[in-house]
C-alpha positions as CSV (number, residue, x, y, z in Angstrom):
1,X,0.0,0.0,0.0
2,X,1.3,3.3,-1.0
3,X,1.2,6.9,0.5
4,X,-2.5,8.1,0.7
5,X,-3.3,12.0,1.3
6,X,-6.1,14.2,0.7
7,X,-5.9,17.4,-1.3
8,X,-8.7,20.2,-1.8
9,X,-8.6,22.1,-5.0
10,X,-10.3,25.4,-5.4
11,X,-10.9,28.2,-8.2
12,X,-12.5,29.1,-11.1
13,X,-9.8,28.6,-13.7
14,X,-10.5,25.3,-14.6
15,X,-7.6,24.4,-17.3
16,X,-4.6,24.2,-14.9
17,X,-6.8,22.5,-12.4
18,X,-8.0,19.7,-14.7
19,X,-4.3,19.4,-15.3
20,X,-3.6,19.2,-11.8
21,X,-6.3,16.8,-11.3
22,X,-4.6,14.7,-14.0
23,X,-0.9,14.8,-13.1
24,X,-2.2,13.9,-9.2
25,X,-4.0,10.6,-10.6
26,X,-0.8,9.5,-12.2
27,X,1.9,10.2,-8.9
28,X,3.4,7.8,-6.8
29,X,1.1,9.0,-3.8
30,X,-2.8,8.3,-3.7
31,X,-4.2,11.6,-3.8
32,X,-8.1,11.7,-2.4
33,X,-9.3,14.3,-4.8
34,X,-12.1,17.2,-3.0
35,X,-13.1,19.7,-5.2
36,X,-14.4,23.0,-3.9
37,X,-16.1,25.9,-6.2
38,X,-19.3,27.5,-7.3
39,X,-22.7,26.5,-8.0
40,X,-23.3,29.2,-10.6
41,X,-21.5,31.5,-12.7
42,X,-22.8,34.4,-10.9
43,X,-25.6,35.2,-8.2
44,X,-28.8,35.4,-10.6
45,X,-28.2,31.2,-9.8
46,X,-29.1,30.5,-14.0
47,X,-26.3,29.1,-15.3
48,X,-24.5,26.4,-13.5
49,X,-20.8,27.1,-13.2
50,X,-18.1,25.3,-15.5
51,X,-16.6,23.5,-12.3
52,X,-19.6,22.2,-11.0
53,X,-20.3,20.2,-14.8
54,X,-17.1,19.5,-15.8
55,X,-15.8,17.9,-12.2
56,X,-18.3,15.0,-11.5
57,X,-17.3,14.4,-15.1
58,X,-13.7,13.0,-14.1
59,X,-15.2,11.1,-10.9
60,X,-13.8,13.7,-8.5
61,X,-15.9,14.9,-5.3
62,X,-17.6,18.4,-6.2
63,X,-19.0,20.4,-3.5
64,X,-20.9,23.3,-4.5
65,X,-20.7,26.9,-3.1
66,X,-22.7,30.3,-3.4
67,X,-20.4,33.0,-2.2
68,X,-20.4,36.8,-3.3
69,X,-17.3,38.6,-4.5
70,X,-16.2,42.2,-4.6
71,X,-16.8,43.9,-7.7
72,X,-15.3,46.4,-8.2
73,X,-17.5,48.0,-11.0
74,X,-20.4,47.5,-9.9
75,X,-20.8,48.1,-5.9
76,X,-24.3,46.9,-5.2
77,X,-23.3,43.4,-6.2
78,X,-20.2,43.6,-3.9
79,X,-23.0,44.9,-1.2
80,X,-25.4,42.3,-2.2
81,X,-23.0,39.6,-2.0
82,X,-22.2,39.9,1.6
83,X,-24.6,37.7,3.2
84,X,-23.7,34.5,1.1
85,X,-19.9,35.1,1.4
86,X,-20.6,35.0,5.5
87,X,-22.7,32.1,4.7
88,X,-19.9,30.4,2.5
89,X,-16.9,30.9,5.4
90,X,-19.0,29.2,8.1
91,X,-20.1,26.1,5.4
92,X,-17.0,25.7,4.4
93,X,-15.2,26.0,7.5
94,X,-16.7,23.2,8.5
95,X,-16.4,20.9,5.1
96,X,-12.7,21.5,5.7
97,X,-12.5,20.5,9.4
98,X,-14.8,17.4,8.1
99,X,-12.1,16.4,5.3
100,X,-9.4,17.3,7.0
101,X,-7.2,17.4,4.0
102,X,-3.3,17.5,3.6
103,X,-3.0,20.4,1.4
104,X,-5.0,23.4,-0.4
105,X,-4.5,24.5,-3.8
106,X,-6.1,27.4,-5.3
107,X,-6.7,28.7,-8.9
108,X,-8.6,31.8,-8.3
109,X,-12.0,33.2,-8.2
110,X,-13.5,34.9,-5.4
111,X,-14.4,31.3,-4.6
112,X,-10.9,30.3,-3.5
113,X,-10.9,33.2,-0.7
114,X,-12.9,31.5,1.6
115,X,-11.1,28.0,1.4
116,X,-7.6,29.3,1.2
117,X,-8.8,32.0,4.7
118,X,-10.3,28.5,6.3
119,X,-7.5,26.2,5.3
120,X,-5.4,28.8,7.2
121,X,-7.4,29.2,10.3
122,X,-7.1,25.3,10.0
123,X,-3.7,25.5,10.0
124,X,-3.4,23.4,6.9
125,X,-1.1,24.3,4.5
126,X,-1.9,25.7,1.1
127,X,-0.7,27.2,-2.4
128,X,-2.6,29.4,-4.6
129,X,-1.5,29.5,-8.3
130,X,-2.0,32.5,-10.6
131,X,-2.4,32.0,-14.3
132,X,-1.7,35.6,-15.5
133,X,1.2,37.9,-15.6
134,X,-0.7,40.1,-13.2
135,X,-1.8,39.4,-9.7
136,X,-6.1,39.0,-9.4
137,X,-7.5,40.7,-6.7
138,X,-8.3,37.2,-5.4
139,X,-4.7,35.8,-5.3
140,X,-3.4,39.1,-3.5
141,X,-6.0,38.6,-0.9
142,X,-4.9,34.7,-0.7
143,X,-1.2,35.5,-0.2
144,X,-1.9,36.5,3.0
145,X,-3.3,33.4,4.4
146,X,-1.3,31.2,2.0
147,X,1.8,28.7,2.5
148,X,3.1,29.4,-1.4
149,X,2.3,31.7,-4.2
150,X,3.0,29.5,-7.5
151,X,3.5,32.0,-10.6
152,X,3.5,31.0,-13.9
153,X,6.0,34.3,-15.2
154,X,8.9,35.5,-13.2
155,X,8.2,38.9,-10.6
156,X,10.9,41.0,-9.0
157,X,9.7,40.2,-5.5
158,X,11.9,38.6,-3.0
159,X,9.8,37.3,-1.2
160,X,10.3,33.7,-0.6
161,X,6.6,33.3,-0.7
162,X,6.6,33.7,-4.4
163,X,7.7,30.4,-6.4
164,X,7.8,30.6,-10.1
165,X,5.9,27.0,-11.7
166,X,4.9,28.5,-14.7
167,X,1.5,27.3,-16.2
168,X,-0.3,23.9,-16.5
169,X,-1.0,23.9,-19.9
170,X,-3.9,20.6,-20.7
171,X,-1.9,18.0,-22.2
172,X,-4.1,17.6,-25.0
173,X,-2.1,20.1,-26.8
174,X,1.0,18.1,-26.8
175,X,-1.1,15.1,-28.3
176,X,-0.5,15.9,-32.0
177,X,-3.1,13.3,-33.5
178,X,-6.3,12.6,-34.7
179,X,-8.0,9.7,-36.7
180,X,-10.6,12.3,-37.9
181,X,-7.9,15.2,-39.0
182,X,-5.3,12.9,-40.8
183,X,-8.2,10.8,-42.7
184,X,-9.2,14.8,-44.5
185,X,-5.5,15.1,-46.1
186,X,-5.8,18.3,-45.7
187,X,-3.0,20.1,-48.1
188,X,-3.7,23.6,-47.5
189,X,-1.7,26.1,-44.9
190,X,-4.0,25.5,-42.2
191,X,-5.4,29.2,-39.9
192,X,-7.2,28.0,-36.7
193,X,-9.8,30.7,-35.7
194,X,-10.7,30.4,-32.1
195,X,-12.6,32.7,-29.6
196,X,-12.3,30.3,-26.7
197,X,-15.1,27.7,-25.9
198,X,-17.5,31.0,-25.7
199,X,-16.5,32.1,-28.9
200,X,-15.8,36.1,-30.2
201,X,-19.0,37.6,-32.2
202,X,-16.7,40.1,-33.7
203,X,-13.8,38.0,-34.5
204,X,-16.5,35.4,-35.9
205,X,-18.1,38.1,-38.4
206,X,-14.7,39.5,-39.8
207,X,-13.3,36.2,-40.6
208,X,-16.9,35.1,-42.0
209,X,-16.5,38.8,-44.1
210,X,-13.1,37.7,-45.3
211,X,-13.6,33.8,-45.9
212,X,-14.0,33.8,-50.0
213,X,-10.3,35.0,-49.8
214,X,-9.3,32.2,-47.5
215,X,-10.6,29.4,-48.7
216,X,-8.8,29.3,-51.7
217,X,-5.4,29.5,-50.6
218,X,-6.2,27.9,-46.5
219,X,-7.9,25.6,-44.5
220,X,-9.7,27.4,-42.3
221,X,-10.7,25.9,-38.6
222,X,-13.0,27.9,-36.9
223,X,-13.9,27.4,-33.1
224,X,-17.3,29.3,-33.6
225,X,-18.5,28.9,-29.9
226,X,-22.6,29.4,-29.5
227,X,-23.1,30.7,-32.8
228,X,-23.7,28.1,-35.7
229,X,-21.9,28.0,-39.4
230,X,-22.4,25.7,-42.0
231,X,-19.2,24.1,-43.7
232,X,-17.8,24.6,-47.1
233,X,-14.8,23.9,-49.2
234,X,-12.0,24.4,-47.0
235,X,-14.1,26.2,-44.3
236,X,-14.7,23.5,-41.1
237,X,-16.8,25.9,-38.1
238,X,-16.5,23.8,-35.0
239,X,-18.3,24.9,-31.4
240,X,-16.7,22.4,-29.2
241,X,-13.0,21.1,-30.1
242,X,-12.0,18.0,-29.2
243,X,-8.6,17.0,-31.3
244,X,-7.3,20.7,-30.0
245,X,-3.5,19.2,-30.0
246,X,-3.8,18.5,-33.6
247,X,-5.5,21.7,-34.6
248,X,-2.5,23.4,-32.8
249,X,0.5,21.7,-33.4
250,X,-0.6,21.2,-37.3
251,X,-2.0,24.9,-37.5
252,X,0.3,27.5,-39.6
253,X,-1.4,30.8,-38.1
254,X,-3.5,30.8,-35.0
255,X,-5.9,33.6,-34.7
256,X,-7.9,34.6,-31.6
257,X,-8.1,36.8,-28.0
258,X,-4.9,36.6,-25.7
259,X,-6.0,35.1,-22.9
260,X,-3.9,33.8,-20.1
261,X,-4.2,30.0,-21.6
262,X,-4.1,30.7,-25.1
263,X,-1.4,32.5,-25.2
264,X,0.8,30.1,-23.1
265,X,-0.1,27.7,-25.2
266,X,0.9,29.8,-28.4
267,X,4.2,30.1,-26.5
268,X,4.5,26.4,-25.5
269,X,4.0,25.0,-29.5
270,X,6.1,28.5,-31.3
271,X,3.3,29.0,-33.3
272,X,2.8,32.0,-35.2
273,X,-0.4,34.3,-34.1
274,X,-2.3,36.9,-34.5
275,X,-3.9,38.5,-31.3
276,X,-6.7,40.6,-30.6
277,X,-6.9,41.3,-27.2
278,X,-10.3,42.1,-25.3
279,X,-10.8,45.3,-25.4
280,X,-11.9,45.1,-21.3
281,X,-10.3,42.9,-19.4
282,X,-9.2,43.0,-15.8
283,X,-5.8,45.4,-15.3
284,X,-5.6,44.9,-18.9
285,X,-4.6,41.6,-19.1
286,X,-5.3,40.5,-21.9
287,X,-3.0,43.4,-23.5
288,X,-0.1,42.1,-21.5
289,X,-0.3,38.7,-22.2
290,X,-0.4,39.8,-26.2
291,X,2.8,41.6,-25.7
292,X,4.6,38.9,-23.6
293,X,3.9,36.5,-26.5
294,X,5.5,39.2,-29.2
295,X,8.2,39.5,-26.7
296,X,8.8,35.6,-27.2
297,X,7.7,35.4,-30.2
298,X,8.2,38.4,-32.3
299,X,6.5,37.2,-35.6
300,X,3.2,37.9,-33.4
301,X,1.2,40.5,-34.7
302,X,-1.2,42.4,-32.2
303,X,-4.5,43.9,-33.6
304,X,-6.1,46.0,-31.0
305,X,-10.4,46.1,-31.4
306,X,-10.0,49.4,-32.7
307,X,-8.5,48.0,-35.3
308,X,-9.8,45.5,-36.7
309,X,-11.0,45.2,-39.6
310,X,-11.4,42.6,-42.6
311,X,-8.5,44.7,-44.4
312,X,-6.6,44.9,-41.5
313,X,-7.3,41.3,-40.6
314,X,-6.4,40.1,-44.0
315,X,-3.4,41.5,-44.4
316,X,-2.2,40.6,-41.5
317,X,-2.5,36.7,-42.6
318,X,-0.7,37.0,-45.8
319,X,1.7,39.0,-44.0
320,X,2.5,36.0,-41.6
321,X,1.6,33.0,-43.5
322,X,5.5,34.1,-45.7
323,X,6.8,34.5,-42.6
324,X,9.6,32.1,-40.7
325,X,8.8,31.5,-37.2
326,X,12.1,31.3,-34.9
327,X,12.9,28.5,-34.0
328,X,12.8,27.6,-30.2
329,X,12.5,24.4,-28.3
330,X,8.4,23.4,-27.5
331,X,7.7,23.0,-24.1
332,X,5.9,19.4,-22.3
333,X,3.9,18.4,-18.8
334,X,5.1,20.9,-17.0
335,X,5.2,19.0,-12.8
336,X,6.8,21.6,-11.0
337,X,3.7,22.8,-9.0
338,X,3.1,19.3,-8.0
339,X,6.6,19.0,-7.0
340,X,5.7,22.1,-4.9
341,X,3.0,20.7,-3.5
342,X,4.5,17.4,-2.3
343,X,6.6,20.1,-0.5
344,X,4.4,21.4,2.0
């Protein structure tokens, strides 16, 4: 019989966790797997969150929270959160002291407050892991109650606290085949279009405006999210990717918004990319993460909302498609923050 401990995992950002979740199923040690997070993607309690469907899904114990969070744009939710983030602390104080797990790992979301501020009360130890190049409001309030802050760039802090991991990227994307893919003998430079799983209405219409120029020289795969396209020659709209490692390793220009994953992921393969960053996004993150990939990768081309435009889209392919990406080394599994972990 081996080593058995228990481990709660917390947060919102459900890519590196799955990953987590993956890596900790495959170690020497038998990990009992809790999973702590919300029952809805906000307080109107209509959609259920991501976590909540996606967990029970890989057999791993769920436990389902309503908590409010501060919002800082909008101060009557912050206000009218208050009650169910009191509510939250006591419930899941008392999950906690009923698990009594080993270790506490968070990855974000104003969900991950009350488990990591618990955990410490507990005295159990705990890491929180932040995806971004920037700090959320959530991780800076979890550093103080935290054993470990895992990072996935490099900061100029000294604090021992701080450990740089880097990301966990899904290890689909290293999985470069696909029974359905290689049986199309597709010849064609290939431009993945993808918006995330929600898809981008404005990236969606430009690159349905340019299309006719495409097809005839691409392959075009298009992640279209909610909204529905019908194929063509050399046009394949998808809402839900499953052979994502073959799209991305095979793919000669990636398009889409610079997320946090995506662009790791970019980074990861050395793909060539063109980014349009959200125009809103929180301490402008998305705008950093498109620059850290140019940085990296300078064939990147950025196209802010402003401007963007078929022409501007357009040219920006043929541009890059005649372009030679630098070579660099692609990345694999990356363990280190479950090295970390088995630290604490």
């Amino acid at each position: 019989m081996g080593i058995t401990k228990k481990i709660i995992i917390t947060g919102t950002h459900l890519t590196p966790a799955i990953e987590l979740i993956n890596q900790l199923k495959e170690d020497s040690i038998n990990w009992d797997i809790y999973y702590i997070g919300r029952n809805y993607n906000s307080h109107e309690k209509t959609t259920p969150s991501i976590e909540s469907v996606s967990i029970p899904k890989l057999g791993e114990k769920f436990y389902g929270f309503d908590s409010g969070k501060l919002d800082r744009r909008w101060l009557p939710n912050t206000i009218a959160g208050i009650p169910l983030t009191v509510k939250s602390l006591f419930q899941i104080y008392k999950l906690i002291q009923k698990i009594k797990p080993d270790v506490v790992v968070s990855f974000g979301g104003y969900i991950s407050v009350p488990v990591i501020f618990n955990s410490y009360l507990q005295k159990i130890p705990s890491i929180t892991h932040e995806q971004t190049s920037t700090l959320s409001l959530s991780t800076k309030i979890n550093s103080k109650f935290t054993n470990k802050i895992a990072l996935s760039f490099p900061t100029n802090t000294n604090n021992n606290k701080y450990v740089v991991t880097g990301n966990l990227l899904r290890r689909e994307i290293f999985n470069n085949k696909s029974a359905f893919f290689e049986k199309q003998k597709i010849k064609l430079p290939i431009i993945f279009v993808t918006g995330g799983n929600q898809g981008s209405a404005i990236l969606n219409q430009k690159i349905i405006d340019i299309l006719p120029k495409l097809t005839d020289k691409y392959f075009v795969i298009h992640q279209t999210g909610s909204q529905n396209y019908s194929p063509s020659k050399n046009y394949l709209p998808i809402s839900f990717i499953e052979d994502i490692g073959w799209i991305l390793n095979h793919a000669n220009i990636i398009i889409g918004r610079a997320g946090a994953n995506t662009c790791q992921e970019i980074i990861a393969l050395n793909k060539k990319s063109i980014l349009i960053p959200l125009k809103v996004s929180q301490q402008d993150e998305q705008n950093k993460n498109a620059i850290l990939v140019k940085q990296k990768l300078p064939n990147t081309i950025i196209i802010f909302e402003k401007d963007l435009n078929s022409n501007t889209l357009l040219k920006s392919i043929e541009t890059l498609i005649n372009t030679k990406q630098i070579s660099k080394t692609k990345s694999s599994i990356n363990y280190n923050l479950l090295n970390l972990i088995k630290t604490l």
